[in-house]
N, C-alpha and C positions, 0 to 999 in steps of 0.2 A: 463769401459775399457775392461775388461772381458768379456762384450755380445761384445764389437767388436771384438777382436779378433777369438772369435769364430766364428763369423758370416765370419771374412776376412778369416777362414780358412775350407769356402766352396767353393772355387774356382774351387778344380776338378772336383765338385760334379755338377758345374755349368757350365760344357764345354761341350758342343757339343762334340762327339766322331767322328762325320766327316768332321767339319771346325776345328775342337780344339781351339776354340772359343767361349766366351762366350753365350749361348743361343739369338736366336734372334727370337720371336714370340714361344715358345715351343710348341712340339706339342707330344702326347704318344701314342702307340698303346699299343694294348691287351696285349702283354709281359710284361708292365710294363717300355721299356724303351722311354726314350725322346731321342728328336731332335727338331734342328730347321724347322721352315715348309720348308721352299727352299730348305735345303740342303738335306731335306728326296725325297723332289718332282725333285731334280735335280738328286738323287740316282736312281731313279724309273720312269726318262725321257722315257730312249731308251731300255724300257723291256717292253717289250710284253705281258710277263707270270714270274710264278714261280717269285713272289713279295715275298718279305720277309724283315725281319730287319734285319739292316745293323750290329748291335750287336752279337744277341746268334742266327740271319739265322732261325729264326721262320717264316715256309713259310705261306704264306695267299693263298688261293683259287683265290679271287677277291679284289681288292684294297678297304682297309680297309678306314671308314670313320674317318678323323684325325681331332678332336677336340685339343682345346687351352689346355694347364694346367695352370687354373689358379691359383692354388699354387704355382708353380715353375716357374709363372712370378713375382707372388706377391714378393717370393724370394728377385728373381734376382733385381727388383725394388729398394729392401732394400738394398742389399749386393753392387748397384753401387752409393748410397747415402751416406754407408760408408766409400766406396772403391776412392769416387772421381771419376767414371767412367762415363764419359758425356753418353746420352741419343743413340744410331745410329740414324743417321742422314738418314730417309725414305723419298729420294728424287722417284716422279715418274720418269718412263723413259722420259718421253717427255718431260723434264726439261734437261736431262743434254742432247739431243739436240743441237746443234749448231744452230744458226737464220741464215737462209740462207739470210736475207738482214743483215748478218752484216758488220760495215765501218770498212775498215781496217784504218791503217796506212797509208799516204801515202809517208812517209822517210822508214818504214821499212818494208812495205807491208806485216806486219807479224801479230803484235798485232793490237786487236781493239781500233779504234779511242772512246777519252775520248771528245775530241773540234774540234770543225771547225772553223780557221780564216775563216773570210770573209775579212781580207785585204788580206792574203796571196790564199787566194780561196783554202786550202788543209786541210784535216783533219790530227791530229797526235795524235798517244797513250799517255800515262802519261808520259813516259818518255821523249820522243820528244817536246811536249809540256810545259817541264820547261822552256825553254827558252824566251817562251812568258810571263809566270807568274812571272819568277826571274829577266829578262836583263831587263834595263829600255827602250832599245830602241823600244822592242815591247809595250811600254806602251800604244801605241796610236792605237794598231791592236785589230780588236772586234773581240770576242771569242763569240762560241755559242753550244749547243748543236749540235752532230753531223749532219751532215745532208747529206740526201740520195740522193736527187737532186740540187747538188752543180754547176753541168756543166749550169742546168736551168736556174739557177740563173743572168748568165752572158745575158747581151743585145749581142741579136745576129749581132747586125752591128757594134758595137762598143767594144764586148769583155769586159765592165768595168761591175761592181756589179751592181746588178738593185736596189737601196738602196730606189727610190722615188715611189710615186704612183700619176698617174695623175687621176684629178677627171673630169675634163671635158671627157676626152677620154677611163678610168674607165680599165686602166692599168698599170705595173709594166716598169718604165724608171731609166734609168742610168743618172748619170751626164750631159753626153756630149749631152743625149737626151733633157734634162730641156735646155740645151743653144741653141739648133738647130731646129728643130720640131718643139718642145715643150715648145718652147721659149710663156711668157706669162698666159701660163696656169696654174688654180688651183692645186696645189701638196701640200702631204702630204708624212711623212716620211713610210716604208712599214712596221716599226713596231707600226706607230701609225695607220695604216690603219687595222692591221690585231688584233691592241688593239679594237678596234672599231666596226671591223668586229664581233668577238666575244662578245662583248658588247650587240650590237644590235641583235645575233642572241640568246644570252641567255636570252636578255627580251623576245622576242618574244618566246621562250617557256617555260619560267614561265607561260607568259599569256594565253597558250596552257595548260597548266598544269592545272592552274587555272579554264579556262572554263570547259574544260575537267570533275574537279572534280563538278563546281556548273553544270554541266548536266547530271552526275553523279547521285548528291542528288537530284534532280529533279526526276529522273528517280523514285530512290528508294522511294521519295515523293508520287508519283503515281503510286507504285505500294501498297502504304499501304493505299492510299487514294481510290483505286479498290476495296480494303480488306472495305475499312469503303463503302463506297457507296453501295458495296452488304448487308453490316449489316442494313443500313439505309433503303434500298430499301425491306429486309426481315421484317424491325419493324414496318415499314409504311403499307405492306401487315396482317401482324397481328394483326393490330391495328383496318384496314376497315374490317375484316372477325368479329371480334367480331362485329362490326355494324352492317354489315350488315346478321349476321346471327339471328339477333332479328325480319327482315323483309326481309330471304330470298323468301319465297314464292312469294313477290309481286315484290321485284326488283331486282332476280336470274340476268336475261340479264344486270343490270346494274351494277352489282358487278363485273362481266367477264369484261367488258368493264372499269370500275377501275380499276383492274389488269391489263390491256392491257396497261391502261396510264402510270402505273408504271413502267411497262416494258419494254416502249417507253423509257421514261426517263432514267430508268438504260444502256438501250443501247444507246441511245443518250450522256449519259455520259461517257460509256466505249469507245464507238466509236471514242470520241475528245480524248481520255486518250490513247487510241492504237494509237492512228495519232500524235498524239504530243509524244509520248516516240518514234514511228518510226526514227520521224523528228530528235528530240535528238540522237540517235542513228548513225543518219545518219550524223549528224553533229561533234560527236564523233570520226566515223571513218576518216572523211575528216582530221578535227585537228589530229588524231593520224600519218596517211599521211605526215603529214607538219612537225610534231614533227620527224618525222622518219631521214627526208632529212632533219633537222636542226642536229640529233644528227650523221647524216654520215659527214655531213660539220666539223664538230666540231671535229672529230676524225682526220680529214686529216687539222687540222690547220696549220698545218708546209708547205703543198705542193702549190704550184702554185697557184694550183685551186679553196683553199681555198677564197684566194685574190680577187679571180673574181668572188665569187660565189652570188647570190643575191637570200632572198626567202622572197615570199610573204604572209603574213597569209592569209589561206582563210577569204572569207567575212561571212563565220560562227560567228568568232570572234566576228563580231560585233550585235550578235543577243543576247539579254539577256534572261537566258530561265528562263520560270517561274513555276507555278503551277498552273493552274484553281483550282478555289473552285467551287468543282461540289457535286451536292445533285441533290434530288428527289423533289423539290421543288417547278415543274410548277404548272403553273396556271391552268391546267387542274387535274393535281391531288389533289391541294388544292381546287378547287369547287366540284370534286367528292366527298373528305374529310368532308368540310364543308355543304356539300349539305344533307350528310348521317348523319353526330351526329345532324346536326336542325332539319332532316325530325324524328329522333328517339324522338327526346325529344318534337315533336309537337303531333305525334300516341300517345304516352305515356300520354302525358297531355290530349290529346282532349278523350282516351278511360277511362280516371279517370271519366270525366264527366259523369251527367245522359242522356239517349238516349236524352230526351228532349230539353237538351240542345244545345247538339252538334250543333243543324242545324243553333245556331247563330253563328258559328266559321266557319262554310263551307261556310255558303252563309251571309258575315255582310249585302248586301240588305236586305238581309228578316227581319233582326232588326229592319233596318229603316223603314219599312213598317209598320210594328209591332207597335210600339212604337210611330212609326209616328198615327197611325190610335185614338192612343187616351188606347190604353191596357197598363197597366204597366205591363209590365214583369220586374222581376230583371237584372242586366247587369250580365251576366255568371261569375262565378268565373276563369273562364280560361282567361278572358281577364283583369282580375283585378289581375294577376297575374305579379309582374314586372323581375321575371326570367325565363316567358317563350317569348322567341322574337315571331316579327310577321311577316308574312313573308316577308315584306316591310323591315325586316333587314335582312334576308336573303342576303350570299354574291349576287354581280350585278350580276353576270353571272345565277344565278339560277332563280332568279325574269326574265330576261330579257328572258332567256329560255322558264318559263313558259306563260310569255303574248306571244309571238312567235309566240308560238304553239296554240295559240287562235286565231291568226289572220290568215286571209285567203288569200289574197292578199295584201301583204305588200304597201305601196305609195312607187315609185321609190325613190322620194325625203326624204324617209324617212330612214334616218343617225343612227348609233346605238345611239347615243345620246338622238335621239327622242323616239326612241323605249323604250330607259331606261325610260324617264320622262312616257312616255303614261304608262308602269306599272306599275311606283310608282303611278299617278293618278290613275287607275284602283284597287290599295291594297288599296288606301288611306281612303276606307271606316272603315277598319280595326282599322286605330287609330284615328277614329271617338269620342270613348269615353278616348281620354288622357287624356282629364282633372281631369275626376274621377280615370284614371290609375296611382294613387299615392301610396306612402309608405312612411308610419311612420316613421320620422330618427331615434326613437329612436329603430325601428327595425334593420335598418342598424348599428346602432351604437355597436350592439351586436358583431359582428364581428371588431372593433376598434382596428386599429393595429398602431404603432409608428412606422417615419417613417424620415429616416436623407439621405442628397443627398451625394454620394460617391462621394470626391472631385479627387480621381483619376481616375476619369470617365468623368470629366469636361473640356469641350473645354475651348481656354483659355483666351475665350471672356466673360466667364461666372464668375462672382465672388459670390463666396458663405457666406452666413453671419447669424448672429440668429442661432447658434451651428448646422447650416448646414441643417436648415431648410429652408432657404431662397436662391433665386437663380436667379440673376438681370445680364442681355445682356450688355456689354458696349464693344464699340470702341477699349479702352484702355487692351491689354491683362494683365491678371494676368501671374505673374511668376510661373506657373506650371513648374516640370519637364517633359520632352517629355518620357511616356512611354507605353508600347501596349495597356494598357486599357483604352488610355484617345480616347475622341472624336476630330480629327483633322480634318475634314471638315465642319461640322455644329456645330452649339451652342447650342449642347445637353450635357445632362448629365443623368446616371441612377443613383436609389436607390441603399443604402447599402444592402438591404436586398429582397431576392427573395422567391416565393413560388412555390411551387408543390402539395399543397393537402391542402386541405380542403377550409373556405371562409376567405374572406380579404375585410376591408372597411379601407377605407380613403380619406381625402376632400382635395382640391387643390384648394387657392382664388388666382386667377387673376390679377394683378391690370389693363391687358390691354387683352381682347379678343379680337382683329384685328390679332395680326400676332403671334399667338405661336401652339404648340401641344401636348397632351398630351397623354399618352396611357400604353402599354406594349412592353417588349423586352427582347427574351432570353438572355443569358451571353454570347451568342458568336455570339453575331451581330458584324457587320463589324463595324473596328473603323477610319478606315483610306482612304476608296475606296468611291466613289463618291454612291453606296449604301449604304451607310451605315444611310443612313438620314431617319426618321421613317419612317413606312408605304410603301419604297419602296422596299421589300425583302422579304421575307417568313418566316422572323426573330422577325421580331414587327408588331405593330398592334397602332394607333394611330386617334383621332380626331385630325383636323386642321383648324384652324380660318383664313382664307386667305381674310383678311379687313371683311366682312361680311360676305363672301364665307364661310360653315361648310361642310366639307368634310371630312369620315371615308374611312382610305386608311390602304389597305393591301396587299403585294405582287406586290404593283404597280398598284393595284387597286381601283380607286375611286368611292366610292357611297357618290351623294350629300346628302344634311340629312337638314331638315328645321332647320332653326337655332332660339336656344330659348333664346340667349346673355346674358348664364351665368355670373355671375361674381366669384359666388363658384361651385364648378364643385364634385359632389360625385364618386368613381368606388365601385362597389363591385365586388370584383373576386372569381369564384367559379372554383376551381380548378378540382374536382371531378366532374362538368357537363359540365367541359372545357366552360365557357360563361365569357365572361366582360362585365357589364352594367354600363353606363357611368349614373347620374342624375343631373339634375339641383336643386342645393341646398336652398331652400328659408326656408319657415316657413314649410315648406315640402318638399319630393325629387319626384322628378320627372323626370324618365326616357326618355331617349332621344337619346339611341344608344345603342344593342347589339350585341357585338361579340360572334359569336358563333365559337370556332376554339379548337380540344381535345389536348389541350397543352400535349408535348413529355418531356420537361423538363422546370425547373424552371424558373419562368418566372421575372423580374421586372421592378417596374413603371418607365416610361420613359418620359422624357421631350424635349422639342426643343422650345425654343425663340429665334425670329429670327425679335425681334425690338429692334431696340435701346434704354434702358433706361428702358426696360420692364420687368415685375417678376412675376414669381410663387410663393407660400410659401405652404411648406407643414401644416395645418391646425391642432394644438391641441385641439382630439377631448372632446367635454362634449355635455350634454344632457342642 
C-alpha cells in the first residue's frame, strides 16, 4: 500500500509541462528536462532559429538530436498500472479518415447505414433499422450488409429486385422476368449463384496454389540435382584421370575425348534441366496470372460483376510437372569407362609376363600354330588366369570397334549385328583353351560370404522362404506392403547385404535356366520406372537366360555369351579391380562371363525370375 501511494504521488513529476498531461512517448534534452515528443516538435514547428527548451530557455545552435527516456517511460508504464490509466490510444492518421464510399442513412441522410432491405430497396443506420428487427411486420423483409450498388440491383424494365439468376442466358432477372422472357428457363437463386460462384472460384485457386507449389519443388528439385550432376560429373572425371594417367603416353587424344563425353553429357543434362525449370517457370507465371484475376473477382463479390464473371484455369493445370533423373551415365561414357580399367588391367597382366610369352596373348594364332605343329609349349599363365577377362568380354562396343577398324570395306548388308558376331568369331581363338581355364572351388571358396534375399526389395510375385534364402515367381501375389524399396515392375529382388571393397564369392542353384537373371545392382536402381529391370540402366549389370538365349546386359546393352546351362551358377566380385566373374559350378568352376566395370559405390547381388513356378536359392557354401 505504501509503494502505491508513493508511486500515485508522482503525478507532477509525470506531466508534460506544455500539454500538462501525462507524458506521451518522453523525450529529454541536454538540460535534463523531458517532454513529450509531439508537443516539443509542435513547440519547434514555426521556428526557424534560436531553438531552445520550453522550460529554463536553454538555447540550442542547431536542433538537438531527441532520444526516448527509457526510464521515464518505464515510469510512467508503472504508475498507469497503479493508477487505472488506460494505455493512449495511437490511432494513424489515415484511420480516423472518413471512407469516402460511405452509405449513409437513407431516412436520415446523416448516420452510416448498419443494413440494406432489399424488400424495402433503402439502407438505414442502427437506429432506423430497429423497426425491421423489433415490429413483426418486417419479419418477412431481408436485411443485408450495406450495399453500394443498390439502384443496380433493380431490373431495369421492370423496377423489382433482381433476386434470380438465369443459367441458360448467364444473367441477373427479377420476378416478372422468370414469368415473361424468361418464362421456362433454368434459374437459380442469386445468392445461391454467387454461393457457387465463390465456391468454384476458390477451388480453382487451391488448385493454383497447389500446382504452383509442386512446380515450385520441382524447380528447387533441379536445382540441387544441378548441384549433384556437377559432383557426379566431377567424380566420374577423377575417377578416368587416375586410369588413364597409368597410360597417358599411349592414349593422351583418347582421354580428351572421354572428357569431352562427359562434358556432352553434363551439358546435355543441364540443357534439359534449364528448359524444363524455364518451362516451369513459365508455367508459374501463367498460373500466378489466373490466380491474380481469381483474387480481384473475389474481392468485389458483392458487385454485379462478380455474378457475371467466368475464369478459366489455364491448360498449365493440366500438366504434371516432374523431375528427370539425369546422371552422366551414357553409353559413350560408360564404354570409355569400361574400355580404360579392361585395357589397364590387360597391359598390367600381359607386362607381368616373360617377353616370351607375351606373343601368345597378342596373336592366340601363333599358339595354334605352335602347339599345332607338334612343340609343347606350356599354356601361358596369363590365360589361365580366371580374373583377367579376354577381350571377347570386353564391353560390345570396344570388341565391335576394334574388328571395325580392321575391316576395309565393310559388306553393305552387313548389320551391326553381323559385325558383332564376325568379332566374337575373330576373338574366339582366345578362348580356345576354356576347358583348361578353370579354378579350384575351393579357391573361390576363400572369399565365402552368407547371403539372405531382402524381402523389402521383393516384387510381389516373388515369395520368399528357407529363412530368406529361397525365392520362387508365382501368379498369386504375396501381401507385401507397398513401399520405395520394393521392386513393382519386374519379379526381382536384391540381397540384404552390399559391398564396396575387397572380394565376395557366392553360388546360386537354379531350379530352371530358361527365363531368370542374375547379376549386380547398386542401392539406388530404379524401383518403380519401367528401367528399373536389370541390365537396362547404368545401375546393374546382369546375365539372362532368354529359353536358351544367354545374354550379358548393361546399360541396355547386350553381348550374347555362348551358353554353358548351368544349373549352379558361382560370382566372385572383386571389388578393388572393379570385375564380376560369373562360373559354372560343377566338380569345378568354370568361368563364363566377366564384367569389368570400377564400381563408384556398393554394389548388391541381384535377381530377376520371370517364369512361373521358377527359383533361385541362395547356396550354403562348404568345400
Amino acid at each position: 500500500m505504501a509503494e502505491n501511494m508513493s508511486l500515485l504521488g508522482l503525478e507532477d513529476e509525470l506531466t508534460c509541462s506544455i500539454c500538462l498531461c501525462l507524458f506521451e512517448n518522453p523525450v529529454s534534452l541536454i538540460c535534463g528536462h523531458s517532454f513529450c515528443a509531439s508537443c516539443l516538435e509542435a513547440t519547434w514547428k514555426d521556428r526557424t532559429s534560436s531553438l531552445s527548451c520550453p522550460q529554463c530557455r536553454m538555447a540550442f545552435s542547431s536542433k538537438p538530436e531527441l532520444k526516448k527516456n527509457t526510464v521515464l517511460s518505464a515510469v510512467l508504464d508503472a504508475y498507469r498500472i497503479k493508477a487505472g490509466v488506460p494505455e493512449p490510444v495511437k490511432e494513424p492518421f489515415e484511420v480516423k479518415k472518413k471512407d469516402p464510399d460511405e452509405i449513409k442513412c437513407d431516412s436520415c441522410m446523416e448516420a452510416k447505414a448498419v443494413k440494406t432491405c432489399l424488400t424495402c430497396m433503402a439502407s438505414y443506420c442502427e437506429d432506423h433499422v430497429r423497426p425491421h428487427r423489433e415490429n413483426a411486420i418486417f419479419r418477412a423483409h431481408q436485411l443485408s450488409d450495406p450495399l453500394p450498388d443498390l439502384m443496380e440491383r433493380l431490373c431495369s424494365d421492370h423496377g423489382k429486385l433482381m433476386e434470380f439468376y438465369c443459367i441458360q442466358h448467364q444473367s441477373c432477372i427479377c420476378s416478372n422476368c422468370l414469368q415473361g422472357v424468361h418464362k421456362g428457363c433454368e434459374f437459380i437463386t442469386a445468392d445461391d449463384r454467387r454461393f457457387k460462384q465463390k465456391t468454384d472460384l476458390t477451388d480453382k485457386l487451391n488448385i493454383l496454389e497447389d500446382k504452383t507449389d509442386k512446380n515450385q519443388q520441382v524447380i528447387t528439385q533441379m536445382k540441387e540435382q544441378q548441384t549433384k550432376l556437377k559432383e557426379l560429373a566431377t567424380t566420374r572425371k577423377r575417377i578416368l584421370e587416375v586410369e588413364y594417367r597409368q597410360i597417358r603416353e599411349a592414349i593422351d587424344r583418347d582421354e580428351k575425348e572421354a572428357m569431352f563425353a562427359i562434358d556432352k553429357e553434363q551439358e546435355k543434362g543441364q540443357s534439359k534441366l534449364v528448359s524444363l525449370m524455364k518451362k516451369f517457370n513459365e508455367n508459374i507465371e501463367k498460373m500466378n496470372r489466373t490466380k491474380s484475376e481469381i483474387n480481384i473477382l473475389l474481392d468485389q463479390s458483392q458487385s454485379l460483376t462478380f455474378l457475371k464473371a467466368s475464369v478459366d484455369l489455364p491448360s498449365v493445370v493440366n500438366f504434371e510437372p516432374y523431375n528427370p533423373r539425369m546422371t552422366v551415365e551414357g553409353k559413350e561414357v560408360i564404354a570409355y569407362h569400361s574400355a580404360a580399367v579392361a585395357l589397364k588391367e590387360w597391359i598390367t597382366k600381359l607386362m607381368e609376363q616373360p617377353a616370351e610369352n607375351r606373343i601368345f596373348v597378342l596373336k592366340p594364332e601363333f599358339e595354334k600354330s605352335v602347339l599345332g605343329s607338334g612343340n609343347q609349349f606350356p599354356i601361358p599363365a596369363l590365360l589361365q588366369n580366371p580374373h583377367l577377362p579376354h577381350p571377347r568380354e570386353y564391353p560390345r562396343d570396344l570388341v565391335v570397334s576394334q574388328e571395325m577398324s580392321r575391316m576395309n570395306s565393310p559388306s553393305p548388308a552387313c548389320t551391326p549385328k553381323t559385325k558383332a558376331l564376325g568379332a566374337k568369331q575373330k576373338t574366339q581363338p582366345l578362348s580356345s583353351p576354356a576347358a583348361q581355364n578353370f579354378v579350384k572351388r575351393s579357391e573361390l571358396l576363400k572369399y565365402g560370404t552368407i547371403l539372405n534375399f531382402d524381402v523389402r526389395t521383393a516384387h510381389k510375385r516373388i515369395s520368399l522362404s528357407e529363412n530368406n534364402t529361397k525365392a520362387t515367381v508365382s501368379d498369386d501375389p504375396a501381401h507385401y506392403p507397398d513401399i520405395p524399396l520394393r521392386f513393382s515392375v519386374c519379379s526381382q529382388v536384391l540381397c540384404t547385404k552390399g559391398f564396396s571393397q575387397g572380394r565376395h564369392y557366392w553360388e546360386i542353384k537354379m531350379s530352371s535356366n530358361n527365363f531368370c537373371g542374375l547379376g549386380l545392382a547398386y542401392g539406388r536402381i530404379d524401383r518403380k520406372g519401367p528401367a528399373s529391370r536389370l541390365g537396362r540402366n547404368a545401375e546393374s549389370w546382369c546375365v539372362e537366360w532368354f529359353n536358351v538365349k544367354l545374354s550379358a546386359w548393361h546399360n541396355s546393352i547386350e553381348t550374347v555369351l555362348a551358353n554353358p546351362n548351368p544349373s549352379r551358377v558361382g560370382v566372385l566380385l572383386d571389388c578393388d579391380q572393379g570385375s564380376a566373374t560369373l562360373y559354372n559350378v560343377q566338380d569345378r568352376a568354370i568361368p563364363f562371363h566377366t564384367f569389368v566395370f570400377p564400381f563408384t559405390e556398393a554394389v548388391y547381388p541381384a535377381f530377376w525370375i520371370f517364369s512361373n513356378g521358377s527359383s533361385v536359392s541362395l547356396c550354403k557354401l562348404s568345400n
